[in-house]
C-alpha positions in Angstrom: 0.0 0.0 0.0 1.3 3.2 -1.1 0.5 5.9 1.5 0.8 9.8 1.2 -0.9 12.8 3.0 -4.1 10.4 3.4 -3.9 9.3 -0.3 -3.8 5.7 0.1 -3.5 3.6 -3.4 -2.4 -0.4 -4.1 0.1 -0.5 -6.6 -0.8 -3.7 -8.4 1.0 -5.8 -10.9 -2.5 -8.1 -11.8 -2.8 -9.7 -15.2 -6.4 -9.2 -16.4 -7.4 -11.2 -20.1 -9.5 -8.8 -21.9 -12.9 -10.6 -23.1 -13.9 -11.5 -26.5 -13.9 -8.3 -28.5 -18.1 -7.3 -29.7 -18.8 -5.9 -33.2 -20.9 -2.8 -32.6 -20.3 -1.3 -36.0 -18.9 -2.5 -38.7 -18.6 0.4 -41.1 -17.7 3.6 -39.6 -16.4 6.7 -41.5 -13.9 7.3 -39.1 -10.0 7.1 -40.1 -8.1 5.9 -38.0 -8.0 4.2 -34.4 -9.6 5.6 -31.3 -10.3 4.8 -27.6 -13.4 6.3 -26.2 -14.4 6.0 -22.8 -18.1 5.8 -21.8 -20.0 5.5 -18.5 -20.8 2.0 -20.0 -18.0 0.6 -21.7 -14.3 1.2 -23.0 -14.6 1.0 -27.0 -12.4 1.0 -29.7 -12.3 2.1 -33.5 -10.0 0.5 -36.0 -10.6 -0.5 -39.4 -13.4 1.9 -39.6 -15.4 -0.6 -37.2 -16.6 0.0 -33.7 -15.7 -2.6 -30.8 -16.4 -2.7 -27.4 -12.9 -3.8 -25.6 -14.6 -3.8 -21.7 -17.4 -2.9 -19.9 -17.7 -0.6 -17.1 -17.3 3.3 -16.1 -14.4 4.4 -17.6 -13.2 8.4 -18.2 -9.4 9.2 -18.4 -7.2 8.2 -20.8 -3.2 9.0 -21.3 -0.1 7.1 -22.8 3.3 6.8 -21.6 5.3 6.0 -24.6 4.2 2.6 -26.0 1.9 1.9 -22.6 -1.8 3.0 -22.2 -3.4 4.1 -18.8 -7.1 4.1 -18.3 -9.3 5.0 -15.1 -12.2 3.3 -13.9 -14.4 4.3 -11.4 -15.4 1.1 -9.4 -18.6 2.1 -7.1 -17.1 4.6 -4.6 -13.5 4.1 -5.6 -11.5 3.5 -9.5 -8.1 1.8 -10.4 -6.5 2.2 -13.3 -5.7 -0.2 -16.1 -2.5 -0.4 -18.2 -3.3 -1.8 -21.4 0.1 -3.7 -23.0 1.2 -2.4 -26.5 -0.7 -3.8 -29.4 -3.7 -3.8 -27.2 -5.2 -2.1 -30.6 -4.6 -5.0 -32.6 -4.6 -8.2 -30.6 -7.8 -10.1 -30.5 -6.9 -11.9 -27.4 -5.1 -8.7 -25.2 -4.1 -8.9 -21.7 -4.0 -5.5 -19.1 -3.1 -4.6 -15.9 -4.0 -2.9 -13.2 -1.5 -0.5 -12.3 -3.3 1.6 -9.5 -6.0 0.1 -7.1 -7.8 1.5 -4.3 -8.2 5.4 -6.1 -10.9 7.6 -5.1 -13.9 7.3 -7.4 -15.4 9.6 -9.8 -11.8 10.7 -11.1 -11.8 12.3 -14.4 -9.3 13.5 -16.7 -5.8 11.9 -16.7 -2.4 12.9 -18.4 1.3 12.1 -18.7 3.4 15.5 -17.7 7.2 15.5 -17.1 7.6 12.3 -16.3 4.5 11.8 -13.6 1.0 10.6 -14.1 -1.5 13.7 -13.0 -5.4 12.4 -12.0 -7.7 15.4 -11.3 -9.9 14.2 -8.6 -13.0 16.1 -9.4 -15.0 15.2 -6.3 -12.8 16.2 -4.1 -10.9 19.7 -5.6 -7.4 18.1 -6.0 -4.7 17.2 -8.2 -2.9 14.0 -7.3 0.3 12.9 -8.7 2.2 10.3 -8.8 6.1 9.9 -9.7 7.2 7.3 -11.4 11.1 8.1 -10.8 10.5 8.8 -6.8 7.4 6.3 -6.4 5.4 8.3 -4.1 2.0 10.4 -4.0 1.9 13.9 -3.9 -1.7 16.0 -3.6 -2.3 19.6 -4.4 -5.2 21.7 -3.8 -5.2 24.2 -6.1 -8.9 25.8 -5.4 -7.8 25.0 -1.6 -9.7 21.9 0.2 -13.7 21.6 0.9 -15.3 21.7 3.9 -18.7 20.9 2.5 -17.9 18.9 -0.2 -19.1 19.8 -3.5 -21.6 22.6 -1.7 -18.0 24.4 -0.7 -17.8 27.9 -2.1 -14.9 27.0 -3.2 -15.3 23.8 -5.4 -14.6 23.9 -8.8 -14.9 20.8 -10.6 -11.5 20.3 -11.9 -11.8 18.1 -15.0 -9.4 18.5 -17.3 -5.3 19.1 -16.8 -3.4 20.2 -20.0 0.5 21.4 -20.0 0.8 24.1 -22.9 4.2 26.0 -23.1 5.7 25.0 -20.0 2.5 25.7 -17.9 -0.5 23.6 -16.5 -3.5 24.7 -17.1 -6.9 23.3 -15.2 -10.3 23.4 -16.7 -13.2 24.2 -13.8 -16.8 23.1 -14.6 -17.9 25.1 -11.7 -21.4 23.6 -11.5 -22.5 26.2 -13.9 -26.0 25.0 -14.3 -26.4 24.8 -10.3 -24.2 28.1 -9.2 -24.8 30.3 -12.2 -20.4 30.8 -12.8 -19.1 30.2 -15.8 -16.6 27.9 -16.6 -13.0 28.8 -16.0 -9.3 27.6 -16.8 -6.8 28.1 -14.4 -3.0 28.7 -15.2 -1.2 27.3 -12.2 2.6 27.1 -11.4 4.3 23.7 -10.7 3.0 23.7 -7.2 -0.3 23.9 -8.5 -0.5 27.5 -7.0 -3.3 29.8 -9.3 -1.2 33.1 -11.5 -4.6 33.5 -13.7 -8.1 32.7 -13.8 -9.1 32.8 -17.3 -13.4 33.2 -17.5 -14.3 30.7 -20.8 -17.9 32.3 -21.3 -18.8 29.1 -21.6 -21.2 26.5 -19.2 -19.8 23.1 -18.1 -16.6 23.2 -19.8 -14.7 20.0 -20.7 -11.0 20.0 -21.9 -8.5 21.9 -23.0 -6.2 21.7 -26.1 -4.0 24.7 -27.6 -2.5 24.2 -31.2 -1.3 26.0 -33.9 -1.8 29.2 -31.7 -6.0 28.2 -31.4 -7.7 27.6 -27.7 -10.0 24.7 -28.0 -12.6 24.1 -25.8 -15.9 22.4 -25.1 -19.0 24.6 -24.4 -20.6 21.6 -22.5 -24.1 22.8 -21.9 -24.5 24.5 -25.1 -23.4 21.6 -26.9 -21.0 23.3 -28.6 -17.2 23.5 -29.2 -15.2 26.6 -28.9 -11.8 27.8 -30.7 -10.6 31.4 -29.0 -14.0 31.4 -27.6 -16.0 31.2 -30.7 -18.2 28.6 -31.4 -17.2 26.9 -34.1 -19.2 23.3 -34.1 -22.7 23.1 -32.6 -24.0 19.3 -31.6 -27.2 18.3 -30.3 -25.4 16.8 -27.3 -23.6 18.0 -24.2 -20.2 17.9 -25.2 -17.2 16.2 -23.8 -14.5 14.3 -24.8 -12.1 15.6 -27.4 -9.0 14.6 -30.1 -7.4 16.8 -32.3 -5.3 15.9 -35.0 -3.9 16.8 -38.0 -6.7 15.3 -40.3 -9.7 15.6 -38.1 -11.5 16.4 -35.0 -13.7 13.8 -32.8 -16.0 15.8 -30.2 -18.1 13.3 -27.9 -21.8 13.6 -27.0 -23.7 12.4 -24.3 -27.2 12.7 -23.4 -27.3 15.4 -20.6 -29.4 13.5 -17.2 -29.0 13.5 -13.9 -26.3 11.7 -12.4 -28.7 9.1 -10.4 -30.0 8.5 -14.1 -26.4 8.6 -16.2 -26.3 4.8 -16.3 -28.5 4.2 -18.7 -27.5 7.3 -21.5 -26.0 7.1 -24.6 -23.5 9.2 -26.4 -22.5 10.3 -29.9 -19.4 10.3 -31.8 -19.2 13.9 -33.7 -16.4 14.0 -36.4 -15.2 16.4 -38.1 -12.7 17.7 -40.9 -10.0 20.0 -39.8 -11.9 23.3 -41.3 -14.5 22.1 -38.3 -16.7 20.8 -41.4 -18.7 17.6 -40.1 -17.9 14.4 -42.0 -19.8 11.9 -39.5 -21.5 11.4 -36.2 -23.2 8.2 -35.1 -24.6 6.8 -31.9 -22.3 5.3 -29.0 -24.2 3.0 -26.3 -22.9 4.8 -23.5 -21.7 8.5 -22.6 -18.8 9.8 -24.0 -16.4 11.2 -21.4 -13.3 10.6 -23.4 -11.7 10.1 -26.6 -8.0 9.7 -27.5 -6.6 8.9 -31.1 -4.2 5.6 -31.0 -2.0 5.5 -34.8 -1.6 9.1 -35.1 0.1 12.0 -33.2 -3.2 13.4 -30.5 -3.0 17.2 -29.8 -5.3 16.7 -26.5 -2.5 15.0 -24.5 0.1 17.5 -22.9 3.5 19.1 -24.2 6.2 17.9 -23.8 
């Protein structure tokens, strides 16, 4: 049991067999391969077909050079999975679990210098772990809650994206249930706040910067945003995003309330790279991820 500052998480080396792979498309227009995590599965597109790899809750999703690392909450906690390389292409693939015994209801995840960061949305923290000094570190960036997510203070950190040697944090902030809008928050490398950047927007999900353009998603108005402006409208609350050079996939899910969210479904929105759409097509679950597999991915952090 690793143990830090009341963090306390199993490092695990268990061998879990993937089951039998299930067809849920055959023919998508979709180029390329994809992981998308849903509330009801973790699926996968390759070959322009549409697989479900494992069911279950699943959100973040990052990659440490040839190795995969998924979260997935568990009831009141979540563990995450390593997924071996090939995973994409291997009928029969074996994972991991790399981290047990998490708290639950984690979202985002992403590789930065060296250390895997988990925003723990419940709970207002970043948590980090080191792979080169093997130990736990927490910060609170938006301070800790003393009324949970009722706390003035609570933002609901969801998304963690490192752009020209700064973090930046994206805060839901409720805005449907407080009224504030959405905000991204530079922060230093102890996680203190330098600016609070006001999105204009309601809900927001991720963050990804490139080629000099902000992108966004305007979760409650279905939208996404580049430098603020709308540039894609769905007719879904939007989360989960990949940019590459060739295309952007948006996700969609069904907006209920979260005693209801087990039983939604999503949408997969794609679009060319002039934000033109190309496709979009039903997923059985809610989107709350989406990385790209074969090709270079814009939404995971600088280097």
């Amino acid at each position: 049991m690793v143990n830090a500052q009341q963090i306390e998480v199993s490092e695990r080396k268990v061998e879990m067999l993937l089951p039998k792979r299930q067809t849920i498309y055959s023919e998508v227009d979709v180029e390329g391969t994809y992981l998308i995590a849903t509330n009801r599965g973790l699926f996968l597109i390759r070959d322009c077909a549409l697989t479900l790899l494992l069911r279950g809750n699943f959100y973040g999703i990052t990659r440490d050079g040839l190795s995969w690392y998924v979260y997935e909450s568990v009831g009141k906690v979540g563990r995450i999975l390593k997924l071996n390389e090939g995973f994409d292409q291997e009928m029969d693939t074996k994972a991991e679990i790399a981290f047990a015994d998490l708290p639950g209801w984690i979202h985002q995840i992403d590789m930065i210098d060296g250390s895997l960061m988990i925003t723990d949305t419940p709970n207002n923290r970043i948590i980090k772990w080191s792979f080169e000094a093997e130990c736990w570190v927490e910060y609170y960036p938006l301070g800790k809650l003393v009324d949970k997510e009722e706390s003035v203070n609570y933002g609901h950190i969801n998304s963690i994206y490192k752009h020209d040697g700064a973090i930046h944090l994206v805060c839901h902030n409720q805005t449907v249930k407080t009224g504030r809008l959405s905000e991204i928050l530079k922060v230093d490398a102890n996680f203190n706040v330098i600016e609070r950047i006001v999105t204009g927007s309601s809900c927001a999900h991720n963050l990804i910067v490139h080629q000099g353009v902000s992108y966004h998603c305007d979760s409650t108005h279905q939208s996404l945003k580049a430098d603020g402006k709308v540039v894609f409208e769905s007719q879904h609350f939007t989360r989960g995003l990949s940019l590459s050079d060739d295309q952007i996939v948006i996700g969609g899910s069904v907006f209920l309330r979260r005693e209801e969210r087990h039983n939604g479904n999503g949408h997969l929105y794609v679009l060319h790279s002039d934000y033109s759409p190309r496709t979009s097509f039903l997923i059985p679950g809610m989107v709350q991820e989406v990385r790209r597999v074969d090709r270079r991915d814009y939404s995971f952090s600088e280097k």
